[in-house]
N, C-alpha and C positions, 0 to 999 in steps of 0.2 A: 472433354474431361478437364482441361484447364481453366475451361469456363465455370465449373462446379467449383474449384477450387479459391478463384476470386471469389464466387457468390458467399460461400460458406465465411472466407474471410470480412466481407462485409457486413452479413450478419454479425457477426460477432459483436461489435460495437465499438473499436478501436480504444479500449479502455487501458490498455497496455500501451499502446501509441500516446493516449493522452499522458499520460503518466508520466513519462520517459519523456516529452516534450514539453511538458509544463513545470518537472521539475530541473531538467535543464536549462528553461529560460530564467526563472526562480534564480540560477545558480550565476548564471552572465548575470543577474542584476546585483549580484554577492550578495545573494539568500546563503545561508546552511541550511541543506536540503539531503534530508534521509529519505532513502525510496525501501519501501518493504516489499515486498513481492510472496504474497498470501496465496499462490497459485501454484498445486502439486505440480502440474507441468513445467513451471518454471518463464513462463513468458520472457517476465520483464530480467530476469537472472538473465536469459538466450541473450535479450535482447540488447543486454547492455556489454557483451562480448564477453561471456562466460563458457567455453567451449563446452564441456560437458559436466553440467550438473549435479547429473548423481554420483559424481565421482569427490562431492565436496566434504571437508570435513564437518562443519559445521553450517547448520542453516537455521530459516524460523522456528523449523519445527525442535531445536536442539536447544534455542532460545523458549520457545514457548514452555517446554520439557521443566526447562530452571524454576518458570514460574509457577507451575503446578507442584514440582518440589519443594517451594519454597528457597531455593536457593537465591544467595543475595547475587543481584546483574549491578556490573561498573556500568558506569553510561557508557564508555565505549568499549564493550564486551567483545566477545570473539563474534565472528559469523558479519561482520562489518566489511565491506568493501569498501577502501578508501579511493574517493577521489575519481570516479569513472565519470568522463564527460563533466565534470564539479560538481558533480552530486555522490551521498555514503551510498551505500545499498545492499541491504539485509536480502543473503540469498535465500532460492528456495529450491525443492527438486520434490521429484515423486512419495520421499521419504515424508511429506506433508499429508500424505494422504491419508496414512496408517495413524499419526498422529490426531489427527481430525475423530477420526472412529475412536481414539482411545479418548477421547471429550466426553464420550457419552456417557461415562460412571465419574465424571470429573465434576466438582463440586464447582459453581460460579463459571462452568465453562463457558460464558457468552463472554468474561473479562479479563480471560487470558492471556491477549493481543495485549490489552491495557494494561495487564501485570509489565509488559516488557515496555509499552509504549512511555510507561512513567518512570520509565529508569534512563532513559535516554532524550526522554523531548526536552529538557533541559540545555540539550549541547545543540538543537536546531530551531530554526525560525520556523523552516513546516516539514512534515513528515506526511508523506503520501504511499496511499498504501491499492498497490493495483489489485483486486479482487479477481474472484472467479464468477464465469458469467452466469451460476445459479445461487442460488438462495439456502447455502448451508451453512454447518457451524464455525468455519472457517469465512464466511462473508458476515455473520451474525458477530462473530470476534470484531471483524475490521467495523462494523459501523458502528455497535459500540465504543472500539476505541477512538474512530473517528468523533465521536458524537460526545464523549467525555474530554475530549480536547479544549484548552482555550483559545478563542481566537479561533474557530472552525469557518471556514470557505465554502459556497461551493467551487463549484468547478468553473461556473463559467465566471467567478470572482476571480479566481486566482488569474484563467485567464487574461481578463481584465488588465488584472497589477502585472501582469507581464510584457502584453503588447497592447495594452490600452486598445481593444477593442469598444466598438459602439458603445450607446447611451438609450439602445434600447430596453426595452422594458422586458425583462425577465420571469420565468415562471420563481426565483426567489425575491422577483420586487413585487410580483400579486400575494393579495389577500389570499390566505385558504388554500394555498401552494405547498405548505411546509412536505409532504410526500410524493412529492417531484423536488427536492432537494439532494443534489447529489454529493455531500458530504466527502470535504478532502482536509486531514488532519494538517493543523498550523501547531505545533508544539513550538512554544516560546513564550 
């Protein structure tokens, strides 16, 4: 049974792990470093020592709400956790999940993430945003606003500028690669 438990964790792809460790290292180097957490479960919220959750006042999904209202966002808005491990970080909980389903009668709902991400990339060097492991309108959000970003990364970039990893040759330094790019937002 515990063996089930690693495998399932394995598969997953440790994209939560990444996140949390690249923009912590980002942050030793004195990056400003916003982590968004796009995931109703809440991963990277757990992860960065958020006890419970769904118990929060404000999260993405209360942020993302403003922007389909059109409400005006300060750059540092409510729903901001200051200073965990030296990185911000935009919580998230279950409450994301109900909001995602209310996208589907939402006008521009693939630029909603990016309604919020351009009220705030301003006050950061990069903003990284951990996704959900499938391919819906809350992942469709994040890589647009990844992708509307300046200054966008991949992943194995960022890691790169953090612990100067190898000079090997990349699926973002071949030709004909650009859809093996895994897109992590630099707002700055």
């Amino acid at each position: 049974m515990q063996g089930d438990c690693c495998h399932q964790s394995e598969r997953r792809g440790g994209k939560t792990t990444t996140t949390v460790n690249l923009g912590v290292g980002l942050a030793q180097q004195g990056k400003k470093v916003l982590l968004v957490d796009t995931e109703p479960q809440g991963s990277l919220t757990v992860s960065l020592g958020v006890k419970d959750p769904d118990d929060l006042d404000t999260t993405i999904s209360d942020l993302m709400q403003s922007v389909v209202e059109n409400a005006v966002i300060s750059p540092m808005d409510r729903g901001i956790l200051k200073d965990i491990e030296g990185v911000n970080l935009v919580l998230s909980n279950i409450g994301l999940s109900s909001f995602a389903v209310s996208l589907v009668n939402t006008m521009s709902r693939e630029f909603v993430l990016l309604g919020y991400l351009e009220a705030v990339k301003q006050s950061y060097d990069y903003v990284l945003i951990d996704c959900m492991p499938s391919l819906g309108m809350l992942t469709i959000n994040a890589m647009a606003g990844a992708h509307s970003m300046p200054g966008k990364l991949s992943v194995h970039q960022g890691l790169k500028t953090v612990v100067g990893i190898g000079s090997q040759s990349t699926a973002t330094d071949q030709p004909n690669t650009e859809n093996r790019r895994y897109p992590v937002d630099h707002g700055g």
